[in-house]
C-alpha positions as CSV (number, residue, x, y, z in Angstrom):
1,X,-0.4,-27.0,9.9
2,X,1.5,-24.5,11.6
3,X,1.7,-20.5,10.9
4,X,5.1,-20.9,9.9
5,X,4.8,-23.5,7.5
6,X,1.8,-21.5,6.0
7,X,3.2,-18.3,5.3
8,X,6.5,-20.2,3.9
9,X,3.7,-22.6,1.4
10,X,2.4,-19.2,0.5
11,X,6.1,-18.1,-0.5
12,X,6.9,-20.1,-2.4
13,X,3.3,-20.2,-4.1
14,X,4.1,-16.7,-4.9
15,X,7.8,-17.6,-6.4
16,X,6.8,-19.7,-8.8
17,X,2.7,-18.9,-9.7
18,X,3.7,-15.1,-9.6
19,X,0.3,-12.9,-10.1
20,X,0.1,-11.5,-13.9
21,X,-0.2,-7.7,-14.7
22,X,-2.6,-7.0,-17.5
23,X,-3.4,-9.8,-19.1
24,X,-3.1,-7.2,-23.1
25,X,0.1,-5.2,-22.0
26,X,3.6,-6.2,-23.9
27,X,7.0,-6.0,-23.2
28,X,8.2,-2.8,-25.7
29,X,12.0,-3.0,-24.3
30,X,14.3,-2.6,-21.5
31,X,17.4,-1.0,-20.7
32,X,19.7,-1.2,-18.2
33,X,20.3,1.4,-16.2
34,X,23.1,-0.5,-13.4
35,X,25.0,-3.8,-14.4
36,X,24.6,-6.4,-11.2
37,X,27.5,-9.0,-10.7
38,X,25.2,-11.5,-9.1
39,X,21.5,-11.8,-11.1
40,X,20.0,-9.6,-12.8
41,X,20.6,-5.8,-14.2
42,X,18.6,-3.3,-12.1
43,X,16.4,-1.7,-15.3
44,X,13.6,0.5,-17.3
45,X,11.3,-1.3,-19.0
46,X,8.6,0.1,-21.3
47,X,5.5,-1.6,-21.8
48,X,2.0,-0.8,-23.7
49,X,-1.3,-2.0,-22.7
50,X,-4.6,-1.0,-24.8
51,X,-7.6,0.6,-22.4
52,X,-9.6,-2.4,-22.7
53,X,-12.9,-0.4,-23.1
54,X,-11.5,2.2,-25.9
55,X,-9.3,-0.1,-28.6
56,X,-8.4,2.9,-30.3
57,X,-6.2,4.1,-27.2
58,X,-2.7,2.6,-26.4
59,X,-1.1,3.7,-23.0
60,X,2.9,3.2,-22.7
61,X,4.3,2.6,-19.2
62,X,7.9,2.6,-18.3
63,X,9.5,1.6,-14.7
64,X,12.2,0.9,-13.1
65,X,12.7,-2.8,-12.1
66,X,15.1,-3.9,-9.6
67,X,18.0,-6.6,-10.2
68,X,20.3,-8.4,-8.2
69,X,19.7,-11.6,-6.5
70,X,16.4,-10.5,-5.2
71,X,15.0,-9.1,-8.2
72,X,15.8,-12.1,-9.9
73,X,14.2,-14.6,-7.3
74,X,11.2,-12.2,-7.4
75,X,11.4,-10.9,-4.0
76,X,12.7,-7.1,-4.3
77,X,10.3,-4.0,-4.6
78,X,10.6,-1.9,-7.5
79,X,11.0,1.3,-7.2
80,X,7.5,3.7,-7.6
81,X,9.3,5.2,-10.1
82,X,7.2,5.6,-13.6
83,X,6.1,7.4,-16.3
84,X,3.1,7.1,-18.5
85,X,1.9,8.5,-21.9
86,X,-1.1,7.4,-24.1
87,X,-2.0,8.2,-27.6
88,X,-4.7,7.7,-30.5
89,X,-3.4,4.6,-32.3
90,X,-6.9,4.0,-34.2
91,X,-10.7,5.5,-34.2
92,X,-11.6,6.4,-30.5
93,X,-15.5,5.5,-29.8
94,X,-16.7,6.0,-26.4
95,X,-19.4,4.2,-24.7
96,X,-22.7,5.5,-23.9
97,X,-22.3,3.7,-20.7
98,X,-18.5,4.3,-19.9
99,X,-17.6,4.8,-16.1
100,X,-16.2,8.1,-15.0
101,X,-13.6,6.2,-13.3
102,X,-12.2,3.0,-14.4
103,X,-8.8,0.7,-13.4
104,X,-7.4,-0.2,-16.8
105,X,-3.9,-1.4,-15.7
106,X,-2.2,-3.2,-13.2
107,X,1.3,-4.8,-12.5
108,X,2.4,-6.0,-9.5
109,X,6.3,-4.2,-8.4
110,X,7.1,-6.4,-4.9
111,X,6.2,-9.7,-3.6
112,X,3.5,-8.1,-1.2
113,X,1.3,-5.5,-1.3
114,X,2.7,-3.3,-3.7
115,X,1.1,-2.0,-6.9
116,X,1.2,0.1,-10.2
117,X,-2.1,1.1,-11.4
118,X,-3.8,3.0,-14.3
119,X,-7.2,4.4,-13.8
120,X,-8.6,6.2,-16.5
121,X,-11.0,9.2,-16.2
122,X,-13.7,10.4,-18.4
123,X,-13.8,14.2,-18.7
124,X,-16.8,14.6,-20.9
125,X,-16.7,18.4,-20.3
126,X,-13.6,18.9,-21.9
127,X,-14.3,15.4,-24.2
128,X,-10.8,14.0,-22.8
129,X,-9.6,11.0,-21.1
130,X,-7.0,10.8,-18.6
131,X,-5.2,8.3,-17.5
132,X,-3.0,8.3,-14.2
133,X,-0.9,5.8,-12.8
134,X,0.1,5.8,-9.4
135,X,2.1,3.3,-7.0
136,X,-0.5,1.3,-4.4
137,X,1.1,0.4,-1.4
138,X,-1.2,-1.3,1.2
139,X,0.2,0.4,4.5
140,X,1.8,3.4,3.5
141,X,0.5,4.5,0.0
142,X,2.1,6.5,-2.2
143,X,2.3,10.2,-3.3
144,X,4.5,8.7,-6.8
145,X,1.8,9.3,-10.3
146,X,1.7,10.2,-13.7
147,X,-0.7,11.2,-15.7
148,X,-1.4,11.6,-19.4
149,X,-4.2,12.8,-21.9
150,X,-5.8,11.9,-25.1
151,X,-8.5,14.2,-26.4
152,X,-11.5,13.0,-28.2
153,X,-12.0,14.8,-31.6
């Protein structure tokens, strides 16, 4: 098999067996922010995802997804352009055992390479978590994050 019919077999693997985000985080709503003749609306979407080690915490992502012809087929990159918030929505219980530093979130926003990511941070001095997403890009990185805090009382 040739190189060329490899990376095209892997294209097309990744058009239609596209790699999940989170496997808790739900759709809240989207809005569009430019209407696209050709496929679809270049938009914000909000999602929430629980931290999967703290029930009792519910994080809320919005970002800006990219339309058109690409963006439909699955082959644009989204913009690194996000925000995040989290809040108590129940009791908040943390582990004896819970990591400093843990990746609670993850969505994929191009076709290679590209990332959004959540890691959450304990700060038992100050008895708060912190969550901060940031936008992974294999060769270049990314200075785009957010972050947000929810103290433990």
């Amino acid at each position: 098999m040739t190189i060329r019919t490899t990376v095209l077999l892997f294209c097309l693997a990744i058009l239609f067996f596209p790699f999940p985000g989170h496997a808790d985080d739900s759709d809240v709503g989207c809005v569009t922010t430019e209407w696209k003749l050709l496929g679809s609306n270049h938009r914000v979407c909000v999602s929430a995802f629980t931290d999967p080690d703290i029930p009792g915490v519910t994080c809320y992502i919005s970002q800006a997804k990219t339309g058109g012809v690409s963006g439909s087929l699955g082959l644009a990159e989204d913009p690194s352009n996000f925000s995040l918030s989290c809040t108590q929505t129940g009791p908040i219980s943390i582990p004896d055992n819970l990591p400093e530093q843990s990746n609670v979130f993850r969505e994929s926003t191009s076709v290679f390479f590209k990332a959004t990511r959540v890691t959450r941070f304990w700060d038992k001095k100050r008895n708060t978590l912190v969550y901060l997403a940031i936008s992974r890009h294999l060769v270049d990185g990314s200075p785009f994050n957010a972050v947000s805090t929810v103290p433990v009382r």
